[in-house]
C-alpha positions as CSV (number, residue, x, y, z in Angstrom):
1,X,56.1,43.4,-223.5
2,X,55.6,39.5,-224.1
3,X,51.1,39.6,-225.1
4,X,51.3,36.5,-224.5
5,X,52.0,36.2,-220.6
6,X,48.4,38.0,-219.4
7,X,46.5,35.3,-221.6
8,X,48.1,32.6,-220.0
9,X,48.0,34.2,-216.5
10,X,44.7,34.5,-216.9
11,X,44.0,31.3,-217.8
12,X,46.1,29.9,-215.0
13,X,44.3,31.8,-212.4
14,X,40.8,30.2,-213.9
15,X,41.9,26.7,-214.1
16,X,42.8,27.5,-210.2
17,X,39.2,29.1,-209.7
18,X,38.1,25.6,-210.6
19,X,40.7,23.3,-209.0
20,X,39.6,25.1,-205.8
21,X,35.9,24.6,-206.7
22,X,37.0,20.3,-206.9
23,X,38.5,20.9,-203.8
24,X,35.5,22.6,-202.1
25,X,33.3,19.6,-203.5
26,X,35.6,17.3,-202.3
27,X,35.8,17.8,-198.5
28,X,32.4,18.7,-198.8
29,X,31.2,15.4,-199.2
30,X,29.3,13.2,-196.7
31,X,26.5,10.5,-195.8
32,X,24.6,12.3,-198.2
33,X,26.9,10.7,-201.4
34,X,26.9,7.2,-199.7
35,X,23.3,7.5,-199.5
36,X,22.8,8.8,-202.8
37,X,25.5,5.8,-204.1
38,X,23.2,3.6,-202.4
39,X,20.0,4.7,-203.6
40,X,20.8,4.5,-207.5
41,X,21.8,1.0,-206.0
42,X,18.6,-0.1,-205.5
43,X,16.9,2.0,-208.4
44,X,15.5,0.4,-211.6
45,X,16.8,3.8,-213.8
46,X,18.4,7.0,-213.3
47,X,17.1,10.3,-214.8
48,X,19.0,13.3,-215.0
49,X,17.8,16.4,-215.5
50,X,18.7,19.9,-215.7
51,X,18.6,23.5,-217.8
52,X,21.3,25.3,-219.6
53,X,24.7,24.7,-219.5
54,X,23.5,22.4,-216.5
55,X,22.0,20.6,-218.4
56,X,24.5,19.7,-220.5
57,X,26.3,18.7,-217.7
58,X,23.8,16.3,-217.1
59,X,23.8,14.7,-220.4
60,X,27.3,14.3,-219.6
61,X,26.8,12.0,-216.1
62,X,24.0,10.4,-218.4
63,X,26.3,9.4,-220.5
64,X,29.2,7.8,-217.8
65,X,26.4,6.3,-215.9
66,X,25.4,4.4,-219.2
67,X,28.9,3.5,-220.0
68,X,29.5,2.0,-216.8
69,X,26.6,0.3,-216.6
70,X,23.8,2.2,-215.3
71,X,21.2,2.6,-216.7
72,X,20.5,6.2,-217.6
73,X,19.1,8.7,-219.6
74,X,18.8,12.8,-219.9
75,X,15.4,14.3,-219.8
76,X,15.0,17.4,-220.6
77,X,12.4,19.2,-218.0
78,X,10.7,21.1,-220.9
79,X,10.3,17.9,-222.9
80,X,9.4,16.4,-219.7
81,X,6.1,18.5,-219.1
82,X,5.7,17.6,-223.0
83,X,5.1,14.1,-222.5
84,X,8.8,12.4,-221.5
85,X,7.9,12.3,-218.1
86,X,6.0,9.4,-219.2
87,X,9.4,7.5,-219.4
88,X,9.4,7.9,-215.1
89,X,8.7,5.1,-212.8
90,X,8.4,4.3,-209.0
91,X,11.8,3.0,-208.4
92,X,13.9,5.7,-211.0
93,X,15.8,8.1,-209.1
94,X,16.0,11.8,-211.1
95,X,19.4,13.7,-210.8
96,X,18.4,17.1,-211.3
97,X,21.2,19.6,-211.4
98,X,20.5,23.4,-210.8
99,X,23.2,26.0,-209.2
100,X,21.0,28.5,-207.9
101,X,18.8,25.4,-206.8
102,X,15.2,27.5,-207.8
103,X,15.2,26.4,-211.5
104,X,11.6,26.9,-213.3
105,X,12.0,24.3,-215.2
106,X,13.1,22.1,-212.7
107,X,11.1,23.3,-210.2
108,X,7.6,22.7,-212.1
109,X,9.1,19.4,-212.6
110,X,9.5,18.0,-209.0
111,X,5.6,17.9,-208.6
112,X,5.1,14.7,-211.3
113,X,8.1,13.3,-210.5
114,X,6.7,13.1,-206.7
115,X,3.5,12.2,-208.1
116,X,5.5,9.1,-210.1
117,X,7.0,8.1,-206.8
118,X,10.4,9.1,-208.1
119,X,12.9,9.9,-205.7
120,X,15.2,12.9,-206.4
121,X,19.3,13.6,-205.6
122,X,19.7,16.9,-206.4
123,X,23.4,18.7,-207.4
124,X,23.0,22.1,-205.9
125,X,25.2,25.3,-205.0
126,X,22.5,26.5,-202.5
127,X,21.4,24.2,-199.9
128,X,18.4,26.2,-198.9
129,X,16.9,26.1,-202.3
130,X,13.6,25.3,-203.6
131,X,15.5,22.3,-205.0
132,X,17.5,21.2,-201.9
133,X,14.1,21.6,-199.7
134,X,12.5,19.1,-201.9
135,X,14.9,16.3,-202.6
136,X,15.4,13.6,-201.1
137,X,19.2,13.3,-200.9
138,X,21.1,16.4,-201.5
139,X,24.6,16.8,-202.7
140,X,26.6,20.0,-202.3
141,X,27.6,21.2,-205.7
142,X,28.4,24.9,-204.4
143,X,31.5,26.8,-205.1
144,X,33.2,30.4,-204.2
145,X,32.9,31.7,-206.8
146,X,33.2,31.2,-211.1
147,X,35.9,31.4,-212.8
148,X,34.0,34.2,-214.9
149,X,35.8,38.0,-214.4
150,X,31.9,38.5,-213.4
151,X,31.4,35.8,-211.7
152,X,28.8,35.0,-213.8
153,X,29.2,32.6,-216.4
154,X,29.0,28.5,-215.1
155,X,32.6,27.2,-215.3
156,X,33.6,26.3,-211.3
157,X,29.9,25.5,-210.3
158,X,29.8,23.3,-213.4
159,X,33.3,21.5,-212.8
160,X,31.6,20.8,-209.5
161,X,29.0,19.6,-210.6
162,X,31.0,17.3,-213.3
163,X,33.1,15.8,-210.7
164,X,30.1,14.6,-208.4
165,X,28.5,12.9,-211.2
166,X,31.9,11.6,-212.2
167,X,32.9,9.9,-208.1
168,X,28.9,8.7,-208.5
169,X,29.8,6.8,-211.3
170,X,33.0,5.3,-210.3
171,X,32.0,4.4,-206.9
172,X,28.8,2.7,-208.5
173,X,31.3,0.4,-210.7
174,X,33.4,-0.3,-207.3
175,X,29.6,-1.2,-205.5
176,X,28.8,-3.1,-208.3
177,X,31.7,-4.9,-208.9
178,X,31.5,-3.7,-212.6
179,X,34.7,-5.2,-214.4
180,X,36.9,-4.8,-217.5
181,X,34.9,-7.3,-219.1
182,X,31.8,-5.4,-218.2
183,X,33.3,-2.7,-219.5
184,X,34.5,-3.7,-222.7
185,X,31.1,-5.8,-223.6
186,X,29.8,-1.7,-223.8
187,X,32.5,-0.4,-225.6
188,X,33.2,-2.7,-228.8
189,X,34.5,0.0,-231.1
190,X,37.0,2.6,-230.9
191,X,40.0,2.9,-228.6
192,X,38.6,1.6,-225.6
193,X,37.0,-1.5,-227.2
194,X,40.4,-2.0,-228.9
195,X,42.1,-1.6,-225.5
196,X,39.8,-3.8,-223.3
197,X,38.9,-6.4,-225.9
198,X,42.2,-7.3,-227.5
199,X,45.4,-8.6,-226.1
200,X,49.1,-8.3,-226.0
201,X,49.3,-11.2,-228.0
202,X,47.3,-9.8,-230.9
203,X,50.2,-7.1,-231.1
204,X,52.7,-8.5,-230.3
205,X,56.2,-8.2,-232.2
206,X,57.9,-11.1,-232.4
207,X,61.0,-11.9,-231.6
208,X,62.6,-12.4,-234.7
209,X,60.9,-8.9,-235.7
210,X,62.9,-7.5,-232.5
211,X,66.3,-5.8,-232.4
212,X,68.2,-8.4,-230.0
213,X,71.4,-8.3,-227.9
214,X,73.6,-10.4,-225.1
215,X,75.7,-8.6,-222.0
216,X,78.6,-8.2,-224.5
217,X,77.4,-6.7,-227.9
218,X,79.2,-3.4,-228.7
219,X,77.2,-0.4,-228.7
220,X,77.8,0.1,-232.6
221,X,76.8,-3.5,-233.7
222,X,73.6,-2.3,-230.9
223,X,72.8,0.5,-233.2
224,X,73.4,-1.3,-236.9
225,X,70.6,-3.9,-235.0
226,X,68.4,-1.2,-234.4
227,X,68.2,0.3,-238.0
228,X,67.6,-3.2,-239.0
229,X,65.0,-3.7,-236.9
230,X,63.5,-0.4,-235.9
231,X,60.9,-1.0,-233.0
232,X,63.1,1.5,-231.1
233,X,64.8,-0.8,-228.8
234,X,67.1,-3.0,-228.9
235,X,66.6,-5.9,-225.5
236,X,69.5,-8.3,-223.9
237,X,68.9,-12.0,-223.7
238,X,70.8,-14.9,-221.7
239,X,71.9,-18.2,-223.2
240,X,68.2,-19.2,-221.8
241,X,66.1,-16.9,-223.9
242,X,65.4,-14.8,-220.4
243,X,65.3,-10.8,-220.5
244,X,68.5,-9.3,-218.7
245,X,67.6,-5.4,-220.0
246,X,66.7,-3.4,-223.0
247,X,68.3,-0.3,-224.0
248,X,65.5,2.1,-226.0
249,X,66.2,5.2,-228.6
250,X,66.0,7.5,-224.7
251,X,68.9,5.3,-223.5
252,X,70.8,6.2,-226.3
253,X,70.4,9.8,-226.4
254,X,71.3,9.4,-222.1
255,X,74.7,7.4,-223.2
256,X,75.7,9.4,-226.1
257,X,76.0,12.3,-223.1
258,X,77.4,10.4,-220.4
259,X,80.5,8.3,-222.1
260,X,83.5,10.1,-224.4
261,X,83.6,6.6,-226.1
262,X,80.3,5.5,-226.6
263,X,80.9,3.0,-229.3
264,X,83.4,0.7,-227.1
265,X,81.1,0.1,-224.5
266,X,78.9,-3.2,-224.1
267,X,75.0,-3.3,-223.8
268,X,75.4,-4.7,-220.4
269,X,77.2,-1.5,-219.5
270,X,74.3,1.1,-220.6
271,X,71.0,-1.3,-220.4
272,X,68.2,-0.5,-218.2
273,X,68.4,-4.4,-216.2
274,X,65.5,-5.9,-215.2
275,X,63.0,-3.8,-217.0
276,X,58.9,-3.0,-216.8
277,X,57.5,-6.0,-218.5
278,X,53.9,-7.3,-219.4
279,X,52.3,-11.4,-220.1
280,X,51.1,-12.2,-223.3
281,X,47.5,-12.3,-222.1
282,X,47.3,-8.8,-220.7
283,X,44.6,-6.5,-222.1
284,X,46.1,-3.5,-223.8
285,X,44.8,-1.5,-221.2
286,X,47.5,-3.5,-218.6
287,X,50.5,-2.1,-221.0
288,X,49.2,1.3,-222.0
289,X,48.7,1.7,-218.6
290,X,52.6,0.6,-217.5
291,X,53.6,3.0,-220.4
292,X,52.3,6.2,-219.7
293,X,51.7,6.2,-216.1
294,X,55.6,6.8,-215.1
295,X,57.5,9.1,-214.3
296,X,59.9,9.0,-217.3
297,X,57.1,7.4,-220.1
298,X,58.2,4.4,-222.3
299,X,56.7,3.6,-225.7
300,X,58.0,-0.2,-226.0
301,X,57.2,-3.2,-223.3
302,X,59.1,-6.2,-223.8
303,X,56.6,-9.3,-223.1
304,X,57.8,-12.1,-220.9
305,X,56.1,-15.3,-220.7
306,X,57.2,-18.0,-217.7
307,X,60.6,-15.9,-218.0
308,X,60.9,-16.5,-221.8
309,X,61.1,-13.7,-223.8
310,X,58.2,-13.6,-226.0
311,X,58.7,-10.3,-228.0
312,X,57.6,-6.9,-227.8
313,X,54.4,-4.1,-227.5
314,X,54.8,-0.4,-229.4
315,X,52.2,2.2,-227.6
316,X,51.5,3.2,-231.5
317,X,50.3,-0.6,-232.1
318,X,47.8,-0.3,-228.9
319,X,46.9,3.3,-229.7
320,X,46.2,2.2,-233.5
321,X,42.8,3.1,-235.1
């Protein structure tokens, strides 16, 4: 017997636990989330709060909603009745996030942040809750059931309560009209600062440093270009400099199975024509994205600039630390 087909079984049938929990969450939402949208909107700070593995959780959302431009942090509702609460005004709006709704911590909590003139969204997975009864907006986190054999352990509820805080920040950049500038002035370093901050043009391949073709080249002289020049690719010009195709390392491997005499026939004969192709001022977001959201991924994009050929992008030179 194969002891590896119950462990992934089971892991299939948890991961569909939760996708059903996203889906519950989904069609569950309502005016509530417009209204909650709209009242971080119009709120100086957001404050989220929460205990446990919920609270963790909430560091997350703290943590998107600052990226994107909110401004937010995580209180903890211990370290709130210890003197954090001190960091609450009259136009914040707390997040607090609680499954069973009737969390001490948070319920102690709700009294000084009323008392602060605070208003409260709550993330619960019981709407007739201590928590629910005393929000102001209240957004349905609830699920089935866990993905826990006992139903026990938080893994749906907290999905759930993931992907609302998740659609809260994206529709918040939408409102806001937060834009890849935005976003990169936030994320200077790493792979996102690289990707929103620098452009094709600062990796570009030129095209001397590219493998290059016409209509007519022989698949073997195709191949000596590509070991000369090994960008993985090999693309067809006209007598004007314009791209007519390219023909990648995945072309080959298609050819070598589809033609007895592979090394008589012409570029033109095998190329992919009129290929994906990006400007030279693109972000590197703009190419990564064309690369990997295919159906058949590419790691080269040949760059085209008023229908001249200006060279080429590798997905290892955008993904580059």
């Amino acid at each position: 017997m194969n002891t590896i087909e119950p462990i992934i079984e089971r892991a299939r049938a948890a991961i569909s636990v939760e996708i059903e929990a996203l889906e519950r969450v989904s069609h569950s939402l309502d005016a509530n989330f417009v209204a909650a949208v709209r009242l971080i909107l119009s709120s100086h700070k957001v404050i989220v709060s929460g205990v446990g593995k919920s609270g963790i959780i909430g560091q997350k959302i703290s943590a998107t909603l600052s990226s994107t431009g909110v401004t937010a942090v995580y209180m903890h509702p211990v370290d709130a009745l210890h003197g954090d609460i001190g960091m609450v005004q009259s136009d914040d709006v707390a997040i607090l996030l609680s499954k069973s709704g009737n969390t001490e911590e948070l319920v102690r909590l709700i009294p000084y942040l009323k008392m602060r003139n605070a208003k409260i969204i709550a993330i619960v997975g019981n709407l007739t809750s201590y928590l629910a009864s005393n929000a102001d907006i209240v957004l349905d986190g609830s699920v089935a059931i866990e993905a826990c054999p006992f139903n026990l352990a938080p893994t749906a509820s907290t999905t759930a309560a993931l992907a609302l805080g998740d659609a809260l920040a994206i529709c918040l950049m939408s409102e806001r009209g937060f834009t890849l500038e935005d976003f990169s002035r936030l994320h200077p370093l790493g792979q996102i600062g690289r990707a929103t901050t620098l452009c094709v043009k600062d990796v570009l391949h030129k095209p001397e440093e590219v493998a290059i073709g016409g209509l007519g080249t022989k698949f073997k002289d195709a191949l000596i270009k590509m070991s000369e020049k090994p960008l993985g690719c090999i693309c067809v010009l006209g007598s004007s400099d314009e791209l007519l195709g390219i023909l990648t390392d995945g072309d080959i491997r298609r050819a070598l199975q589809g033609y007895s005499n592979v090394l008589e026939i012409t570029l033109g004969e095998i190329m992919t024509a009129k290929p994906v192709t990006v400007g030279l001022s693109a972000p590197l977001v703009e190419p990564l994205a064309l690369m990997e959201n295919r159906e058949r991924q590419i790691s080269v994009l040949p760059v085209v600039e008023n229908g001249k050929f200006m060279g080429l992008v590798r997905l290892h030179d955008i993904l580059r630390k």
